[in-house]
C-alpha positions in Angstrom: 41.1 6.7 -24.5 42.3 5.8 -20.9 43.6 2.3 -20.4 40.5 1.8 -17.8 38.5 3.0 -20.6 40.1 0.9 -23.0 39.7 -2.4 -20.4 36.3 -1.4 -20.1 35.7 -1.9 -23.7 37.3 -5.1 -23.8 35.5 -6.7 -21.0 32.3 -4.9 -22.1 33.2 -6.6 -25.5 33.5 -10.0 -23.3 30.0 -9.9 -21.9 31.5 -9.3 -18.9 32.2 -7.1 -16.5 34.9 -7.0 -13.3 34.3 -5.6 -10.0 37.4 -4.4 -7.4 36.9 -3.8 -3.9 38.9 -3.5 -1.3 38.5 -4.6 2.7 35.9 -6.1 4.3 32.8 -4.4 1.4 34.9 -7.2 -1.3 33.7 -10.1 1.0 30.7 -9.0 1.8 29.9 -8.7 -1.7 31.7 -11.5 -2.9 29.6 -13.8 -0.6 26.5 -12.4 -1.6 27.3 -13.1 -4.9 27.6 -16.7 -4.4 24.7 -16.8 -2.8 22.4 -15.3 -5.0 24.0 -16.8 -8.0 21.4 -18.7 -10.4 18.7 -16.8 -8.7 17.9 -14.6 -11.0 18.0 -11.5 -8.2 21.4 -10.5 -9.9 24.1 -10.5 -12.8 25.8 -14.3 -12.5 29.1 -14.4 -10.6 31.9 -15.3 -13.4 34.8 -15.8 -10.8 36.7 -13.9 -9.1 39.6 -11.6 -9.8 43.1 -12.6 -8.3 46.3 -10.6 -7.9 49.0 -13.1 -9.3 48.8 -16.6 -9.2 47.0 -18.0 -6.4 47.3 -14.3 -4.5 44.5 -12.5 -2.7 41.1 -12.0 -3.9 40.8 -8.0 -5.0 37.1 -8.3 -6.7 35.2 -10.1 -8.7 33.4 -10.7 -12.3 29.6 -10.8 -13.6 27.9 -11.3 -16.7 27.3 -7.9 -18.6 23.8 -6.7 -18.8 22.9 -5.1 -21.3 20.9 -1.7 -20.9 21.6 -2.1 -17.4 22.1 1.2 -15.5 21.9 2.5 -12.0 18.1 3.1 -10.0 16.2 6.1 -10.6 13.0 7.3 -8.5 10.7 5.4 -10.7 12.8 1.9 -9.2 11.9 2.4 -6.1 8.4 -0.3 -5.6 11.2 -2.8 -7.7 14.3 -1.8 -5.4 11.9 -2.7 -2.3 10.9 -6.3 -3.5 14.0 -7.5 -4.9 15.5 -6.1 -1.3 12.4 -8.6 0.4 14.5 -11.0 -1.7 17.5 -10.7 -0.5 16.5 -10.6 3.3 14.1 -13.4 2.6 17.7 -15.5 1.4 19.2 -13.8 4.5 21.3 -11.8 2.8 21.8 -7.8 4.6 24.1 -6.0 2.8 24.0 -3.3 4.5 25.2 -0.2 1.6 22.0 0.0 -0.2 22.6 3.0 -3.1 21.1 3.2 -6.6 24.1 1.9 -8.1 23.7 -1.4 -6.4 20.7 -2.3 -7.9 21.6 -2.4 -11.8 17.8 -1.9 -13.4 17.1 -3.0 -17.2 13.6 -2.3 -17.1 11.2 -1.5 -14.3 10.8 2.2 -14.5 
Protein backbone atom coordinates (compact mmCIF):
# COMPACT_ATOMS: atom_id res chain seq x y z
CA UNK A 1 0.00 0.00 0.00
CA UNK A 2 0.99 3.69 -0.78
CA UNK A 3 1.73 5.88 2.16
CA UNK A 4 -1.47 8.05 1.02
CA UNK A 5 -3.25 4.93 0.98
CA UNK A 6 -1.95 3.89 4.14
CA UNK A 7 -2.85 7.69 5.74
CA UNK A 8 -6.09 7.14 4.32
CA UNK A 9 -6.69 4.19 6.35
CA UNK A 10 -5.66 5.80 9.43
CA UNK A 11 -7.72 8.81 9.25
CA UNK A 12 -10.52 6.72 7.80
CA UNK A 13 -9.84 4.55 11.03
CA UNK A 14 -10.21 8.11 12.99
CA UNK A 15 -13.59 9.05 11.74
CA UNK A 16 -12.07 11.51 10.03
CA UNK A 17 -11.10 12.65 6.98
CA UNK A 18 -8.47 15.68 5.73
CA UNK A 19 -8.89 17.86 2.88
CA UNK A 20 -5.68 19.89 1.05
CA UNK A 21 -6.17 22.59 -1.23
CA UNK A 22 -4.21 24.96 -2.40
CA UNK A 23 -4.76 28.93 -3.38
CA UNK A 24 -7.61 30.78 -3.23
CA UNK A 25 -10.33 27.17 -3.72
CA UNK A 26 -8.73 26.28 0.22
CA UNK A 27 -10.35 29.59 1.55
CA UNK A 28 -13.21 29.54 -0.18
CA UNK A 29 -13.90 26.21 1.11
CA UNK A 30 -12.48 26.66 4.32
CA UNK A 31 -14.95 29.52 4.95
CA UNK A 32 -17.84 27.76 3.80
CA UNK A 33 -17.12 25.20 6.14
CA UNK A 34 -17.33 27.31 9.01
CA UNK A 35 -20.23 28.51 7.96
CA UNK A 36 -22.26 25.71 7.41
CA UNK A 37 -20.86 23.91 10.39
CA UNK A 38 -23.67 22.48 12.81
CA UNK A 39 -26.14 22.85 9.99
CA UNK A 40 -26.48 19.69 9.00
CA UNK A 41 -26.00 20.66 5.03
CA UNK A 42 -22.41 19.05 5.44
CA UNK A 43 -19.74 16.77 7.14
CA UNK A 44 -18.64 18.91 10.57
CA UNK A 45 -15.42 20.95 10.21
CA UNK A 46 -12.72 19.20 12.65
CA UNK A 47 -9.98 21.95 12.22
CA UNK A 48 -7.86 22.77 10.05
CA UNK A 49 -4.64 21.27 8.71
CA UNK A 50 -1.32 23.38 9.38
CA UNK A 51 2.14 23.15 7.86
CA UNK A 52 4.43 23.27 11.07
CA UNK A 53 3.68 24.97 14.03
CA UNK A 54 1.65 27.95 13.66
CA UNK A 55 2.42 27.91 9.63
CA UNK A 56 -0.08 28.43 6.77
CA UNK A 57 -3.28 26.83 6.53
CA UNK A 58 -2.97 23.92 3.50
CA UNK A 59 -6.62 22.23 4.05
CA UNK A 60 -8.75 21.22 6.34
CA UNK A 61 -10.55 18.08 8.33
CA UNK A 62 -14.35 16.71 8.52
CA UNK A 63 -16.00 14.00 10.23
CA UNK A 64 -16.06 10.68 8.03
CA UNK A 65 -19.29 9.68 6.63
CA UNK A 66 -19.85 6.63 6.37
CA UNK A 67 -21.30 5.25 2.96
CA UNK A 68 -20.77 8.59 1.72
CA UNK A 69 -19.79 8.69 -2.04
CA UNK A 70 -19.81 11.18 -4.85
CA UNK A 71 -23.47 12.39 -6.79
CA UNK A 72 -24.92 10.26 -9.38
CA UNK A 73 -27.86 11.25 -11.90
CA UNK A 74 -30.42 9.99 -9.46
CA UNK A 75 -28.97 13.10 -6.80
CA UNK A 76 -29.80 15.55 -8.86
CA UNK A 77 -33.69 16.91 -7.22
CA UNK A 78 -31.33 16.47 -3.66
CA UNK A 79 -28.09 18.27 -5.24
CA UNK A 80 -30.65 21.23 -6.26
CA UNK A 81 -32.19 21.75 -2.64
CA UNK A 82 -29.32 21.40 -0.54
CA UNK A 83 -27.70 24.03 -3.25
CA UNK A 84 -31.18 26.43 -2.31
CA UNK A 85 -29.40 25.86 1.08
CA UNK A 86 -26.42 27.03 0.59
CA UNK A 87 -27.52 30.27 -1.44
CA UNK A 88 -30.28 30.72 1.06
CA UNK A 89 -27.06 30.99 3.93
CA UNK A 90 -25.34 33.09 1.20
CA UNK A 91 -22.96 30.85 0.49
CA UNK A 92 -21.78 30.61 -3.72
CA UNK A 93 -19.20 28.40 -4.11
CA UNK A 94 -18.97 28.62 -7.36
CA UNK A 95 -17.24 24.75 -8.47
CA UNK A 96 -20.35 22.77 -8.24
CA UNK A 97 -19.18 18.82 -9.40
CA UNK A 98 -20.55 15.56 -8.13
CA UNK A 99 -17.78 15.11 -5.88
CA UNK A 100 -18.76 18.08 -3.80
CA UNK A 101 -21.84 16.96 -2.79
CA UNK A 102 -20.88 13.65 -0.75
CA UNK A 103 -24.52 11.70 -0.88
CA UNK A 104 -25.34 8.72 1.78
CA UNK A 105 -28.73 8.22 0.66
CA UNK A 106 -30.96 10.07 -1.71
CA UNK A 107 -30.73 8.19 -4.83
Amino acid sequence: MSMIGSKATELMDLHMCCVFKYGHQREIETSIYQQINGSNIGPKLLGHLMEGRGGRVIGFAVKWVPGARAAGPGDLEGCKKTLGRLHGLGIKHGDINKHNFPCTGWA
